[in-house]
N, C-alpha and C positions, 0 to 999 in steps of 0.2 A: 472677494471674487470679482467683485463690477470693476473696482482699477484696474484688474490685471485684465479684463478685456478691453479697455477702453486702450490702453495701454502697447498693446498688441494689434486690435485690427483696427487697421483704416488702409485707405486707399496706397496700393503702390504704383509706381510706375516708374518711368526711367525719365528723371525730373532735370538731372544736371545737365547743362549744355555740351558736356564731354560724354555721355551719356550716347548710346547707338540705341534708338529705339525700336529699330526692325524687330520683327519676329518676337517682340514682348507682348504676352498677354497678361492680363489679370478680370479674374471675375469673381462675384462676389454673388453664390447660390442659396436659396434658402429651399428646404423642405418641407411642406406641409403636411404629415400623415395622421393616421389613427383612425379612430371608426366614422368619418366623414369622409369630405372629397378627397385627393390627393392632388395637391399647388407644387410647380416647380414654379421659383422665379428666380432670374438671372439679371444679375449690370453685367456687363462684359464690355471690357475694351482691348482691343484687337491691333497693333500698329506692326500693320501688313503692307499697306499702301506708301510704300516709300516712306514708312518711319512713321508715319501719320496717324492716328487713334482714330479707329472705326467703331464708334460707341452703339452698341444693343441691347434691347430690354429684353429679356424670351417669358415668356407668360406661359404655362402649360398645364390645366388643370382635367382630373377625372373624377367624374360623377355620372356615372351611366357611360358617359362617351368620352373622347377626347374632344379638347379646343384648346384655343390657343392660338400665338402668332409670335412672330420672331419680329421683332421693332427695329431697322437701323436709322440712324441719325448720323447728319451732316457732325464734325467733328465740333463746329461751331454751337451745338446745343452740349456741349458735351462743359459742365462745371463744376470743378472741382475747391471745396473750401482751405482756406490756407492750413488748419489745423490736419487736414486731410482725413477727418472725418463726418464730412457729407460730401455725397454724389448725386447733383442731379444730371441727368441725359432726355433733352428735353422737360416735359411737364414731369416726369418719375422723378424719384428722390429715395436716396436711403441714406439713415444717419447710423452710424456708430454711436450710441451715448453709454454710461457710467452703468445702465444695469440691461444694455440689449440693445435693439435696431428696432427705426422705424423704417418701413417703409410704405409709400404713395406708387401706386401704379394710377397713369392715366396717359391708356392707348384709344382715345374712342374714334379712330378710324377703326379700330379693329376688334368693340364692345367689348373694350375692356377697361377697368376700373377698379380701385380700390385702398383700404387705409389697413394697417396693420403694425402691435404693436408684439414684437419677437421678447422675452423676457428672459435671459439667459439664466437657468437651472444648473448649468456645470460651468466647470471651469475649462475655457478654452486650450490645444491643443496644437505646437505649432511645431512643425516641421520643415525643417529648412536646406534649401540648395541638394537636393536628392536628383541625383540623373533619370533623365527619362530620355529614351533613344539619344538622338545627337544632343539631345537639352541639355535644361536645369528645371526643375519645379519646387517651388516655394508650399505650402499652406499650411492654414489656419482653419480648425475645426471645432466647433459649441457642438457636441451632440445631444444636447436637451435644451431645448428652451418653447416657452409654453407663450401661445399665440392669442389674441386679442383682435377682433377688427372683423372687417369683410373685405371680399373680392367678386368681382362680376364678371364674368366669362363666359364669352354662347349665351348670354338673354338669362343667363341663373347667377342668382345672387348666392353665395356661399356667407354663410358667418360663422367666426370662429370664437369660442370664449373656453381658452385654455385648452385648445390642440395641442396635441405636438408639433416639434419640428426640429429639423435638424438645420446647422448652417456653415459651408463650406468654400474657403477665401483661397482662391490656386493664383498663383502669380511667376512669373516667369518666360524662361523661352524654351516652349514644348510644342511640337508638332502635330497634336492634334488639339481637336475640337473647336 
């Protein structure tokens, strides 16, 4: 099971210099639920801007309330590994490795923080080049994989040792979100 995800998600984008990168998105979500808080966190890159990659973190957790914040960054924080699986976008980072993903959240203009280590429980799911309105959309979906780590958001520290979570890689050119 770990090859075949390792195998399958990393980063895409529109890499070749023949390559038209308008209107290409790709992001890369994870889910945190079960009888604790409920964690959305998002990479997302966006190339809207005359072709140009608009990289964002979204952080959005609920325990009691909502918080959160939508992160963007200059294109220039935005790095990508040659293997194309780690992303960092500024100081955040998420790796693709052999049995799961790491990911480092660290927004602290906006108190937020955090280490987490995603453990893939099924075997990923990939679905490819599927019309959506005038598009195409690509993804890639883990729907189990059991969480390790903390996150801080709103002034609450969360910790997680064997949550769930789900994790969902859309890539393509679709007109929403």
């Amino acid at each position: 099971m770990t090859a075949v995800l390792a195998a399958n998600d990393f980063v895409r984008a529109p890499m070749l210099a023949t390559a038209d990168p308008h209107g290409f998105k790709a992001w890369h979500l994870f889910v945190v639920h079960g009888d604790g808080p409920r964690v959305l966190i998002n990479f997302s890159i966006c190339y809207v801007r005359a072709g140009r990659p608009a990289p964002r973190v979204i952080v959005i957790a609920h325990d009691r309330q909502w918080s959160g914040a939508v992160a963007r960054f200059d294109e220039s924080e935005l790095k990508v590994s040659g293997d194309l699986g780690d992303i960092r976008i500024g100081g955040n980072r998420m790796i693709v490795g052999p049995d799961g993903y790491r990911v480092g959240v660290d927004l602290p203009e906006h108190g937020i923080g955090g280490e987490l280590a995603l453990t893939s429980m099924s075997r990923p799911f990939v679905v490819n080049n599927q019309p959506v309105g005038d598009g195409r959309m690509c993804w890639l979906f883990v729907p189990k994989l059991l969480v390790h780590g903390w996150l801080e958001v709103g002034g609450h520290q969360r910790r997680f040792d064997g949550a769930l979570a789900y994790h969902d890689h859309n890539w393509g050119r679709f007109f929403w979100g």
